[in-house]
N, C-alpha and C positions, 0 to 999 in steps of 0.2 A: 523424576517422574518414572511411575512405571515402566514396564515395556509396553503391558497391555495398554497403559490410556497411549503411547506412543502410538500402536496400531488401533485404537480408536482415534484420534488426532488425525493418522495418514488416510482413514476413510471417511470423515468429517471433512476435508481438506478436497477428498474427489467430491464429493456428493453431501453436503452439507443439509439435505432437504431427506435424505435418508430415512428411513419406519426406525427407531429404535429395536422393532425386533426384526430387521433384516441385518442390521445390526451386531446385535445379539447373538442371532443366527454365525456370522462370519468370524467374532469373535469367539466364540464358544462358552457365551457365560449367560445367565438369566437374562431378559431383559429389565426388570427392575434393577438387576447390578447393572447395567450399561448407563441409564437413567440417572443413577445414582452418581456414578463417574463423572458423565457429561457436567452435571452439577455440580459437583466437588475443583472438574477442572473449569468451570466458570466462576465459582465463588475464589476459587486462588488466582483467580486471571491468567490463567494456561491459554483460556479462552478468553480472547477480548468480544467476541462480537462474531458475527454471520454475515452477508454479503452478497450479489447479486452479481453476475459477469454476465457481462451483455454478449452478441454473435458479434461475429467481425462487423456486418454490417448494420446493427445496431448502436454502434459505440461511436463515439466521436473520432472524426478522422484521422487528425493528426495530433501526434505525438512526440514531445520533446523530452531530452534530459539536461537537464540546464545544474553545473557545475558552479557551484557560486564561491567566490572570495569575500570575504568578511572584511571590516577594521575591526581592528582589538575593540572590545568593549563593544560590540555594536550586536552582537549576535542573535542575543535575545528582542532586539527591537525588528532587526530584518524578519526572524524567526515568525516573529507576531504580524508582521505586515504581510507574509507571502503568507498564512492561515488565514487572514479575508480574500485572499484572492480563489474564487470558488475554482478557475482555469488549474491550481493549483493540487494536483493531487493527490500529492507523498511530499513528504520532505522528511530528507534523513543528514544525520550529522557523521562526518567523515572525516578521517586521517590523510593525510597528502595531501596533495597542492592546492586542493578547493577545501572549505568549512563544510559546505553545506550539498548535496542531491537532492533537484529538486526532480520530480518528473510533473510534467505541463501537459494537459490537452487544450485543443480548440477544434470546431466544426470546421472551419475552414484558414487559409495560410494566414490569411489578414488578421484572424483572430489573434492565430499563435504566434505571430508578430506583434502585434500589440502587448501581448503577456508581455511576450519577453525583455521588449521594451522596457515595459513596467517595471518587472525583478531588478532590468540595470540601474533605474533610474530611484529605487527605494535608497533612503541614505543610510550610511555605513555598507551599502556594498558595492565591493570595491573593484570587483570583476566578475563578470561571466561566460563560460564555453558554456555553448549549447549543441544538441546534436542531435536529428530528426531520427527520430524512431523508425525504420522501413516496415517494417516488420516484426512480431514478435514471435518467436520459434515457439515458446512455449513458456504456460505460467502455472503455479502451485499455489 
């Protein structure tokens, strides 16, 4: 990747709702080449998509990162079982002693007790650390 679509990416990333010619403006280049970019890095999947972040108190309360251990061979079916679970936010695949990161919300503790429940009791998984979210210092 360029540099430039880099620093259109890092101002996309603040302000995704941006004019293309403010844009434009910060970049130092046309706004039809901005346009163009933006497009080029969404047809190559630079860009997957755009996105909403709610305020602190807008968002669902609580916040979990749940650590999961796999069985051999089970991965892809855990993988598909925590994808219907809408409490389910992220899930990412990891090195070390867990397979799997998931991050969980719920509205309230019962909720995210009931997740987490769930995730333990999905079969082929075979462990889970979880760990309440206090707070998030900050996100990109």
């Amino acid at each position: 990747m360029r540099p430039t679509d880099n620093k259109l990416i890092a101002l996309l990333r603040a302000n995704a709702r941006e004019p293309t010619a403010s844009l434009a403006r910060k970049l130092g280049l046309a706004r039809s080449t901005v346009q163009d970019r933006i497009a080029r890095l969404e047809r190559e999947g630079a860009i997957k998509g755009y996105t909403v972040k709610l305020a602190e108190e807008d968002s669902r309360h609580l916040k979990a990162v749940v650590m999961i251990s796999t069985d051999p061979k089970w991965g892809a079916r855990v993988e598909a079982e925590l994808k219907k679970m809408p409490d389910v936010r992220s899930l990412a695949a990891v090195s070390g002693a867990s397979d799997l990161i998931a991050t969980v919300e719920a509205e309230t503790a019962a909720k995210l007790d009931t997740a987490l429940d769930h995730i333990g009791r999905i079969a082929g998984v075979a462990r889970t650390v979880s760990s309440i979210i206090l707070s998030e210092k900050f996100s990109r």
